[in-house]
Gaussian input, Z-matrix of N, CA and C with variables (Angstrom, degrees):
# hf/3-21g

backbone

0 1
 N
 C     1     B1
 C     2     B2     1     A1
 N     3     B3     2     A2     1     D1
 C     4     B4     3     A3     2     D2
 C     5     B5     4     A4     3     D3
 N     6     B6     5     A5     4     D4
 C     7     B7     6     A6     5     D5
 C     8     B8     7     A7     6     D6
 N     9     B9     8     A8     7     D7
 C    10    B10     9     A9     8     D8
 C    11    B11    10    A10     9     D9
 N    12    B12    11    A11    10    D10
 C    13    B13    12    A12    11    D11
 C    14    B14    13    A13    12    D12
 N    15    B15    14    A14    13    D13
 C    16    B16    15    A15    14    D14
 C    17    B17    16    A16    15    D15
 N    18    B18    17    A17    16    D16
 C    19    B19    18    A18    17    D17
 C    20    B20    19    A19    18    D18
 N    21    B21    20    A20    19    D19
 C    22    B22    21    A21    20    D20
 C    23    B23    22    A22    21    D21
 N    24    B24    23    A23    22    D22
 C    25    B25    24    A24    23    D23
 C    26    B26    25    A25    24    D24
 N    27    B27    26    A26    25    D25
 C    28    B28    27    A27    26    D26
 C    29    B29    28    A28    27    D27
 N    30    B30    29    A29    28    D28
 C    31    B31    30    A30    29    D29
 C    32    B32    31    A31    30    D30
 N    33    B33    32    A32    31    D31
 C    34    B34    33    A33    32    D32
 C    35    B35    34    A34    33    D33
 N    36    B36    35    A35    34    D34
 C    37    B37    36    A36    35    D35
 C    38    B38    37    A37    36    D36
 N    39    B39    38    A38    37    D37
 C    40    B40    39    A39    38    D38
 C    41    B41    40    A40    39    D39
 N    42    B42    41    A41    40    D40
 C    43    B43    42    A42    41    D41
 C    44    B44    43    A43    42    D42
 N    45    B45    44    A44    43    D43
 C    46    B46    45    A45    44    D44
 C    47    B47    46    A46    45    D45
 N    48    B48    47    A47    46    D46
 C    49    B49    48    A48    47    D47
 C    50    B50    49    A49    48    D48
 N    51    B51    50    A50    49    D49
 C    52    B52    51    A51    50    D50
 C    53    B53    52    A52    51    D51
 N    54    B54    53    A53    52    D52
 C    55    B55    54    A54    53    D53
 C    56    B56    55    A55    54    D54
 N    57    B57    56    A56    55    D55
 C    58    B58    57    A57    56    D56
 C    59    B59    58    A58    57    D57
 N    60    B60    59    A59    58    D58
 C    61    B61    60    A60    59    D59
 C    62    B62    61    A61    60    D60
 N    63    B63    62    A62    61    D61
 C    64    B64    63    A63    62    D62
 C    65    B65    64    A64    63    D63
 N    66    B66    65    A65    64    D64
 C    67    B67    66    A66    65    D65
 C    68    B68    67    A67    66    D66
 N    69    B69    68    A68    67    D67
 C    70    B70    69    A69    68    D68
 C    71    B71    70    A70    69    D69
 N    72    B72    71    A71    70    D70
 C    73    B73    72    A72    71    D71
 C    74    B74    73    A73    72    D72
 N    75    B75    74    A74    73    D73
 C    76    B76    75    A75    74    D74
 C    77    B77    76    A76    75    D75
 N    78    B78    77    A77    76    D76
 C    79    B79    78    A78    77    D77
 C    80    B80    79    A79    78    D78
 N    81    B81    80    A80    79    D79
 C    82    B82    81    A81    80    D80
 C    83    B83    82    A82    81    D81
 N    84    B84    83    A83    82    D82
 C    85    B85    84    A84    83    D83
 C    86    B86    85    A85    84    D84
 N    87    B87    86    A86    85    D85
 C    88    B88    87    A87    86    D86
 C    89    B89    88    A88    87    D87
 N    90    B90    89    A89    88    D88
 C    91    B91    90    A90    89    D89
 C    92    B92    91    A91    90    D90
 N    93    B93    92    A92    91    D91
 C    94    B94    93    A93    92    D92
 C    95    B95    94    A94    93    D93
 N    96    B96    95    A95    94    D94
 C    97    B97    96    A96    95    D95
 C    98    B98    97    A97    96    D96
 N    99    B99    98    A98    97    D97
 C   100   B100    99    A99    98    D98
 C   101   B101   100   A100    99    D99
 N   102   B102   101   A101   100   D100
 C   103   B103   102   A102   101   D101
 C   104   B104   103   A103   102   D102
 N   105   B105   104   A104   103   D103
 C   106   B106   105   A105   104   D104
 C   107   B107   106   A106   105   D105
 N   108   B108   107   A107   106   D106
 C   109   B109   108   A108   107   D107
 C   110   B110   109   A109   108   D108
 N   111   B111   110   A110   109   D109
 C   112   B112   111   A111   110   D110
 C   113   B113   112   A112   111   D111
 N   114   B114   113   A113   112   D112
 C   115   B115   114   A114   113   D113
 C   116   B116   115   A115   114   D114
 N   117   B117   116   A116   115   D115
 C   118   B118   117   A117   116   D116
 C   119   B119   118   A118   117   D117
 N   120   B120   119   A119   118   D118
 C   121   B121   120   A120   119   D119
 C   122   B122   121   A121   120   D120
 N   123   B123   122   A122   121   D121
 C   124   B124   123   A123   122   D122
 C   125   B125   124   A124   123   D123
 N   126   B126   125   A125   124   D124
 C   127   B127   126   A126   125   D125
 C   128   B128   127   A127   126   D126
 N   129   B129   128   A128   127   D127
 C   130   B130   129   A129   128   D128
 C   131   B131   130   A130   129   D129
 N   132   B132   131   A131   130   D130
 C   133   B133   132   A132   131   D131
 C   134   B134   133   A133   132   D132
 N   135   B135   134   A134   133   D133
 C   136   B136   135   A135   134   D134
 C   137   B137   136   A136   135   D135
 N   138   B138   137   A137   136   D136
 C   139   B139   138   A138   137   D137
 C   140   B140   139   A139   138   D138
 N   141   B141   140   A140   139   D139
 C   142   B142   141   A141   140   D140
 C   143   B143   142   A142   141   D141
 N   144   B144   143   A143   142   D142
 C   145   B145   144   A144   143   D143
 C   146   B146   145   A145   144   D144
 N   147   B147   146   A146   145   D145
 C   148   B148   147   A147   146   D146
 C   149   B149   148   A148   147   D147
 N   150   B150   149   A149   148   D148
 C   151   B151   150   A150   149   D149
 C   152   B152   151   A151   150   D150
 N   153   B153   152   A152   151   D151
 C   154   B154   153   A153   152   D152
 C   155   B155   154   A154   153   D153
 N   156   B156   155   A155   154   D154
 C   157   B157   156   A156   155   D155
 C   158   B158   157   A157   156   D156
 N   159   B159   158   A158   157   D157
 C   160   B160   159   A159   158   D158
 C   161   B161   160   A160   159   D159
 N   162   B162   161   A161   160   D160
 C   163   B163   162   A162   161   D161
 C   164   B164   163   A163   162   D162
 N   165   B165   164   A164   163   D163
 C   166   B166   165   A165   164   D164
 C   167   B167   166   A166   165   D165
 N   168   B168   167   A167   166   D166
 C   169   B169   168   A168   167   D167
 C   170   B170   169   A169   168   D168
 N   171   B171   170   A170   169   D169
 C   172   B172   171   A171   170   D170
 C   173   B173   172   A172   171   D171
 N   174   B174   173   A173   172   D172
 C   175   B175   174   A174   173   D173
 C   176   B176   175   A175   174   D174
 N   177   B177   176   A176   175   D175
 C   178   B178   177   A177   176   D176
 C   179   B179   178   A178   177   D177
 N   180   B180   179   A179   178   D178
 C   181   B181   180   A180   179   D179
 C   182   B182   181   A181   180   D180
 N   183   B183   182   A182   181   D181
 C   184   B184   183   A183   182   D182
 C   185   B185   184   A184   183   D183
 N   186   B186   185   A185   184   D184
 C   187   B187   186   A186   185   D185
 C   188   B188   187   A187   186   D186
 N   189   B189   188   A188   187   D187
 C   190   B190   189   A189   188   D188
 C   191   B191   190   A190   189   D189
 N   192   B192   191   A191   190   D190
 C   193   B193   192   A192   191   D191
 C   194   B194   193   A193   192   D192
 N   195   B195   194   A194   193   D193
 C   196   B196   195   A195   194   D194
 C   197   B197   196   A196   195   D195
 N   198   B198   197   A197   196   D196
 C   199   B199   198   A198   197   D197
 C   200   B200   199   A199   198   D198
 N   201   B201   200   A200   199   D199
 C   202   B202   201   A201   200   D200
 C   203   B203   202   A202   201   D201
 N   204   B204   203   A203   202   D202
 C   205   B205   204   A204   203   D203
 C   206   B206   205   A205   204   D204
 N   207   B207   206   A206   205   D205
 C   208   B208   207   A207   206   D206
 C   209   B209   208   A208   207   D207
 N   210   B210   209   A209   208   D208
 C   211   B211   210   A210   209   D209
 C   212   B212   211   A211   210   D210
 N   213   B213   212   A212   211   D211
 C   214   B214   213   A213   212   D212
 C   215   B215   214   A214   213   D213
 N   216   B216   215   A215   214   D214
 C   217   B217   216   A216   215   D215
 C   218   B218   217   A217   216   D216
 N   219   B219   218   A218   217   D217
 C   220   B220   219   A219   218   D218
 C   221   B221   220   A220   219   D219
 N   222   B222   221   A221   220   D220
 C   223   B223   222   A222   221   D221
 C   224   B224   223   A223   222   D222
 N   225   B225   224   A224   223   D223
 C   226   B226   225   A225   224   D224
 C   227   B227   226   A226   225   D225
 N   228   B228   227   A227   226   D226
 C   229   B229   228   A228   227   D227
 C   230   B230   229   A229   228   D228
 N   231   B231   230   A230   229   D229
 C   232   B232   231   A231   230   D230
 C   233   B233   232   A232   231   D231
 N   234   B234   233   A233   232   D232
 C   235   B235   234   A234   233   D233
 C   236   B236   235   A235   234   D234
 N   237   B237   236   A236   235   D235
 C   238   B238   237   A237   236   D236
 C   239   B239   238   A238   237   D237
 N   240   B240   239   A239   238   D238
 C   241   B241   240   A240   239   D239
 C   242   B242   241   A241   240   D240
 N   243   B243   242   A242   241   D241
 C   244   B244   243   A243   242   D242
 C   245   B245   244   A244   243   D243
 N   246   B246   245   A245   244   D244
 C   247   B247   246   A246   245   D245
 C   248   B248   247   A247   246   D246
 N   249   B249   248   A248   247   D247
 C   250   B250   249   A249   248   D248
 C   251   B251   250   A250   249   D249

   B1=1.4602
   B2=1.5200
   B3=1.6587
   B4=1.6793
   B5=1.4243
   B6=1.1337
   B7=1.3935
   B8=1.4553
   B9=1.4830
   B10=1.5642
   B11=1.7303
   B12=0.9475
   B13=1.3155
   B14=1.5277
   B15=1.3913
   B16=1.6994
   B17=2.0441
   B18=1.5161
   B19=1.3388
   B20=1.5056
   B21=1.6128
   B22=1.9616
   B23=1.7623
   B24=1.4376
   B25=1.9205
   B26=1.4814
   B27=1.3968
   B28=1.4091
   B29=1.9263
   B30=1.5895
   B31=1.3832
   B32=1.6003
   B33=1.3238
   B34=2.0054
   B35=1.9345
   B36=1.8200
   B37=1.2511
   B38=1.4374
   B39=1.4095
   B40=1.3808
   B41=1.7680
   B42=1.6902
   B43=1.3111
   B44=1.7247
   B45=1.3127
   B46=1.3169
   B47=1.7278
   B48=1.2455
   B49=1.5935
   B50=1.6344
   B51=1.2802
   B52=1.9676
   B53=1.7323
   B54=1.0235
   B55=1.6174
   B56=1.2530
   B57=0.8122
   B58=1.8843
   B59=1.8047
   B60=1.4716
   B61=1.4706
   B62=1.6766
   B63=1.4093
   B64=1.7087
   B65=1.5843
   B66=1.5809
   B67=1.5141
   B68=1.9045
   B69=1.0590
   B70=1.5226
   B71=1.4095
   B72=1.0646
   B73=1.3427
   B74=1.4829
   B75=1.5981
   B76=1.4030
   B77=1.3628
   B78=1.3536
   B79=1.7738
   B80=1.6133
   B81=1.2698
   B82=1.6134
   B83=1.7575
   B84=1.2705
   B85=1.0912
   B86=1.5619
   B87=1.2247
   B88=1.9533
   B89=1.2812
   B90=1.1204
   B91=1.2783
   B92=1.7238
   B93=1.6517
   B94=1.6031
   B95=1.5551
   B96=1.5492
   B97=1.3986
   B98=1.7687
   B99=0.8823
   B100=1.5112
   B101=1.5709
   B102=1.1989
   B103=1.5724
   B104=1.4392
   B105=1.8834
   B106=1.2648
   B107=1.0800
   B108=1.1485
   B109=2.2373
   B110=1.6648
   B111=1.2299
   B112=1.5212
   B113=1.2404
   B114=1.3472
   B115=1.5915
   B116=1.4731
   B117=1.4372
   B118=1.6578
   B119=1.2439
   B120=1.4830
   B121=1.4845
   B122=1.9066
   B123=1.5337
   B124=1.3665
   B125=1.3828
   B126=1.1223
   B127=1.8808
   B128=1.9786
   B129=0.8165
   B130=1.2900
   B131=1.7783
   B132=1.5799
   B133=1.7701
   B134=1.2126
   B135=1.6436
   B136=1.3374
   B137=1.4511
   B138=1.4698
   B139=1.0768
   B140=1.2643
   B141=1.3897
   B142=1.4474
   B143=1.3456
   B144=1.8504
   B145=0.8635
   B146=1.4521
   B147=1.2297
   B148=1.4562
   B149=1.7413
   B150=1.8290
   B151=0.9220
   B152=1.6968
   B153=1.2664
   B154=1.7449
   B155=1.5326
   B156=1.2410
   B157=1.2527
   B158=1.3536
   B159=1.5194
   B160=1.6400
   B161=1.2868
   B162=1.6185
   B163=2.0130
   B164=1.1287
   B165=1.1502
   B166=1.4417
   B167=1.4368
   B168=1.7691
   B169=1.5308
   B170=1.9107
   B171=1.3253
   B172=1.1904
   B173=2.1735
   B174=1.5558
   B175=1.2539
   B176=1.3765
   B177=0.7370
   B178=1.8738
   B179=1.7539
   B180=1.2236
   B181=1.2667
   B182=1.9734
   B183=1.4617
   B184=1.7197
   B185=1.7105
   B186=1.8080
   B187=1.6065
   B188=1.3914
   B189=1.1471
   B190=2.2383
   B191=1.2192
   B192=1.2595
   B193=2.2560
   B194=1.3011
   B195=1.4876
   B196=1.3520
   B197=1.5359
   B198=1.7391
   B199=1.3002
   B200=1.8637
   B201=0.7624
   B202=1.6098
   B203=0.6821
   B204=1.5018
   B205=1.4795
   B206=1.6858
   B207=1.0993
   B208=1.6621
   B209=1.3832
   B210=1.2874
   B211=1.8147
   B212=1.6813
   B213=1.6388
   B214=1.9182
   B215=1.4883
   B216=1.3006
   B217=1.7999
   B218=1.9929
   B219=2.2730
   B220=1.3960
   B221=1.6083
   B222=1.7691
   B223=1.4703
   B224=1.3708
   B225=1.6309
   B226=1.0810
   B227=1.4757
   B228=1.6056
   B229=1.5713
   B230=1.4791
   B231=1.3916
   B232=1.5154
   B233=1.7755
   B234=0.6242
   B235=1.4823
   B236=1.9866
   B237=0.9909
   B238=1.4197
   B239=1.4890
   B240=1.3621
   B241=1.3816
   B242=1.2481
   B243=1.3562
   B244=1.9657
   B245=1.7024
   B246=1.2030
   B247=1.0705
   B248=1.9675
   B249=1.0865
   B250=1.4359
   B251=1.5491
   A1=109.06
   A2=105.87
   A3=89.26
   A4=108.01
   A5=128.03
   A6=143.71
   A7=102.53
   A8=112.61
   A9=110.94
   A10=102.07
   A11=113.00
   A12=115.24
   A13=131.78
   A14=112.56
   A15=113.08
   A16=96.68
   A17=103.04
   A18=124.39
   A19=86.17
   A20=96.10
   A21=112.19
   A22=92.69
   A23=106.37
   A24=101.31
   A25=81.97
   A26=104.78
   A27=138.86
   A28=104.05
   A29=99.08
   A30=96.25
   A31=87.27
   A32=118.60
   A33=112.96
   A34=87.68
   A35=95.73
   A36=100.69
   A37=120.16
   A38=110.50
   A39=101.90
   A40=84.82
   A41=127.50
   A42=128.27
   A43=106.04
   A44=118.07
   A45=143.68
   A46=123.16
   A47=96.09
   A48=106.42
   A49=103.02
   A50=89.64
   A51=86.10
   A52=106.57
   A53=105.11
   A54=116.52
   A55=125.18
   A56=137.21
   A57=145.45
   A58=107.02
   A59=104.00
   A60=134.87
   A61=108.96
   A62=95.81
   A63=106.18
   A64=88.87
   A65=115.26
   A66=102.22
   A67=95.50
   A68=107.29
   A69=141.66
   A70=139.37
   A71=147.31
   A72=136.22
   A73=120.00
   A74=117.38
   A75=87.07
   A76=128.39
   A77=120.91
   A78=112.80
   A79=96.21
   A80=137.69
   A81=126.98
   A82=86.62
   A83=129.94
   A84=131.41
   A85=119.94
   A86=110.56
   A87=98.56
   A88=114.28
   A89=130.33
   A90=138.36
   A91=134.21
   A92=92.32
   A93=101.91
   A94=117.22
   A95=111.62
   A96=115.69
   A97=103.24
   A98=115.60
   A99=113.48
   A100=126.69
   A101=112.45
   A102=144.20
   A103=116.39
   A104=118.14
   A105=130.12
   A106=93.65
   A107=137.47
   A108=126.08
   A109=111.43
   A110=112.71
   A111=118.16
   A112=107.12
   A113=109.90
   A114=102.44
   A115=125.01
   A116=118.81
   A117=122.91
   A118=84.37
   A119=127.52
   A120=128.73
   A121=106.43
   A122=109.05
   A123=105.86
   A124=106.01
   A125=123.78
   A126=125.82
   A127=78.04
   A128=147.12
   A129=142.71
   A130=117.72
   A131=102.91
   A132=89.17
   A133=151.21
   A134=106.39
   A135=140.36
   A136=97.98
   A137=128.24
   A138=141.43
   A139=116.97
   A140=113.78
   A141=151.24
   A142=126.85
   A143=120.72
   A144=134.84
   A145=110.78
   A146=95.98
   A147=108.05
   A148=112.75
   A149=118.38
   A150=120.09
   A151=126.18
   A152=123.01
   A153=118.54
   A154=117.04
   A155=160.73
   A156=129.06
   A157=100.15
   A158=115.69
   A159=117.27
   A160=87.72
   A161=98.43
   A162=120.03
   A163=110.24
   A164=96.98
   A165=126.18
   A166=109.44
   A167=97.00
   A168=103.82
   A169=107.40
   A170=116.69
   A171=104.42
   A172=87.78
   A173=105.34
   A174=106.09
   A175=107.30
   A176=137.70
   A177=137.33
   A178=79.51
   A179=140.18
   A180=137.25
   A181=80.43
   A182=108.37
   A183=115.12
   A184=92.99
   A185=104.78
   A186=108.77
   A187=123.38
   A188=116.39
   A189=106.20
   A190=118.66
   A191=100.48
   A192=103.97
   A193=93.08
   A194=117.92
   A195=117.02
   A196=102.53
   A197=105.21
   A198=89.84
   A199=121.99
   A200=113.19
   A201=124.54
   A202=110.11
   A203=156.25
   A204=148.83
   A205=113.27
   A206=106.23
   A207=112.33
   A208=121.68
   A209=102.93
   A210=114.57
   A211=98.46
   A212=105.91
   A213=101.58
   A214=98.78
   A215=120.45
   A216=125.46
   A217=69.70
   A218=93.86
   A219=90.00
   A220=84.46
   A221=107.52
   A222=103.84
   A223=122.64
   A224=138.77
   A225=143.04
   A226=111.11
   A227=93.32
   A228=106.35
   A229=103.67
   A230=126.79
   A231=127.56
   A232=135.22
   A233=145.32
   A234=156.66
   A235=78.62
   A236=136.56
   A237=126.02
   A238=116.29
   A239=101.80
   A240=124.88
   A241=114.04
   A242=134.27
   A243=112.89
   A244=106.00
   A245=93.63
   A246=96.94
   A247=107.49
   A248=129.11
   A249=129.42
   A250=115.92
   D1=137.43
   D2=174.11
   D3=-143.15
   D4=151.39
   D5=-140.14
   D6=-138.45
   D7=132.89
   D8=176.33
   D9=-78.79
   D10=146.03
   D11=162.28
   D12=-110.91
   D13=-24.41
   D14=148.06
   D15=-153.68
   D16=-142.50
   D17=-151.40
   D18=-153.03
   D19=146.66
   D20=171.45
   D21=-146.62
   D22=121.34
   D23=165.88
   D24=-105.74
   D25=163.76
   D26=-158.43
   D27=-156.03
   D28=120.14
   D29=-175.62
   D30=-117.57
   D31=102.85
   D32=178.84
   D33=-97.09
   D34=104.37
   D35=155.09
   D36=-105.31
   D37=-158.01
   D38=-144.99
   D39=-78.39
   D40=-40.56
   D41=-152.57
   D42=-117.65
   D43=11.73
   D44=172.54
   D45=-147.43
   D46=150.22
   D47=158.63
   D48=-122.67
   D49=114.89
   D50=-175.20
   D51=-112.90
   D52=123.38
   D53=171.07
   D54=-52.28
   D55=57.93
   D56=-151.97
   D57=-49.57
   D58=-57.62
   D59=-173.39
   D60=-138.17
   D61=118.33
   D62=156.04
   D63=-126.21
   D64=129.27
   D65=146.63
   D66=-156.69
   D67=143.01
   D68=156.81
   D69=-67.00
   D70=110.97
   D71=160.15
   D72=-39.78
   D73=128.85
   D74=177.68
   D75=-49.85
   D76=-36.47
   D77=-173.42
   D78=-36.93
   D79=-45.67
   D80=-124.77
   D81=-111.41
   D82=7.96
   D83=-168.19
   D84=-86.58
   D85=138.65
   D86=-166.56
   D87=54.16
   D88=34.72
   D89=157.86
   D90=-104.36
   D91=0.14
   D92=179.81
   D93=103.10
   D94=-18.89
   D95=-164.82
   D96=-81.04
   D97=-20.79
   D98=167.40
   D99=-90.34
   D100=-15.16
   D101=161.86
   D102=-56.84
   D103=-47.18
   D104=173.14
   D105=-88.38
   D106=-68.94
   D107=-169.10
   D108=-34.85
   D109=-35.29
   D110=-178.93
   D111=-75.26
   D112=-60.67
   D113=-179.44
   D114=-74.71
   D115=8.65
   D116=162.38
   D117=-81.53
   D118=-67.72
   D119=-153.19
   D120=-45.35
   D121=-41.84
   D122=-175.13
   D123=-72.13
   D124=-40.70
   D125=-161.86
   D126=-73.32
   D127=-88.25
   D128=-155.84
   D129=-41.54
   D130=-55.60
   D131=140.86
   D132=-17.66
   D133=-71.29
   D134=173.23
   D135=-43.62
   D136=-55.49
   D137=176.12
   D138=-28.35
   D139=-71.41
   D140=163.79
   D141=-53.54
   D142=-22.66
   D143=172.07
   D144=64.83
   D145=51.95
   D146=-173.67
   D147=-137.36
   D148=117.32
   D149=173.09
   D150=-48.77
   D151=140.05
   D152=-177.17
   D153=-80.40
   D154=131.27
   D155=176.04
   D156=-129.68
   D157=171.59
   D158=-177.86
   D159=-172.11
   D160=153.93
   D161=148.78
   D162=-103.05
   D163=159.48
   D164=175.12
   D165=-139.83
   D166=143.44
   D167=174.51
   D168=-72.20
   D169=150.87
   D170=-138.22
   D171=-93.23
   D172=-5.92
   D173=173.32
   D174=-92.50
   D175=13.21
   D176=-162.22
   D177=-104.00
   D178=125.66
   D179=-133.01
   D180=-149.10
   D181=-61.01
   D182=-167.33
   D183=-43.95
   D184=-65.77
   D185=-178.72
   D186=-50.64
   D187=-46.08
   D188=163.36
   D189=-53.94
   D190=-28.12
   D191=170.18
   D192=-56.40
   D193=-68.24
   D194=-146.51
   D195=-60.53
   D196=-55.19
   D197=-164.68
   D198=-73.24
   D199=1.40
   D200=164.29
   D201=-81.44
   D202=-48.90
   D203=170.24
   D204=-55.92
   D205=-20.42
   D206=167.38
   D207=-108.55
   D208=12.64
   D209=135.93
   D210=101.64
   D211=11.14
   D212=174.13
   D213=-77.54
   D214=170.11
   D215=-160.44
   D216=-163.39
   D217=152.08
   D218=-164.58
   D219=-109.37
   D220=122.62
   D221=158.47
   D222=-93.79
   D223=33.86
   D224=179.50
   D225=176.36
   D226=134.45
   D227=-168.05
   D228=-118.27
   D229=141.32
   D230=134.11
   D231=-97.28
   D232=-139.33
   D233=-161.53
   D234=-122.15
   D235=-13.44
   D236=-136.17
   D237=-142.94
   D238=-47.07
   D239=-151.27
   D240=-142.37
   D241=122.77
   D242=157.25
   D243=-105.60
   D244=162.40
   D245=-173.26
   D246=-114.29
   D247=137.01
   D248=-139.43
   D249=-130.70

């Protein structure tokens, strides 16, 4: 039996790969499964020679762990959002 456990949109433009949507069910959360989607998404980049980018809500605190530990740094802020 197999079960979705979240959704990823992917915009591969010509001078970005931008992460549109990562989201998870909680069950599947902190479990690594968003940890590997990023790092296919980067090695396939890398490929392409193409930087990854994403927002984040700027309170979603677990997801800035993650994505900082996989080496995004935030070059743009809102009241809301950074952008990564």
């Amino acid at each position: 039996q197999q079960e979705s456990i979240g959704k990823i949109v992917l915009d591969f433009g010509a001078n970005l790969v931008h992460v549109l949507d990562l989201a998870l069910i909680p069950a599947a959360r902190g479990k690594g499964y968003g940890k590997a989607v990023l790092q296919a998404i980067q090695y396939v980049a890398q490929q392409q020679m193409l930087p990854v980018g994403l927002s984040v809500e700027a309170y979603n605190l677990p997801a800035k762990k993650l994505y900082l530990s996989l080496g995004f740094q935030v070059v743009e802020q809102t009241p809301t959002h950074e952008f990564m």
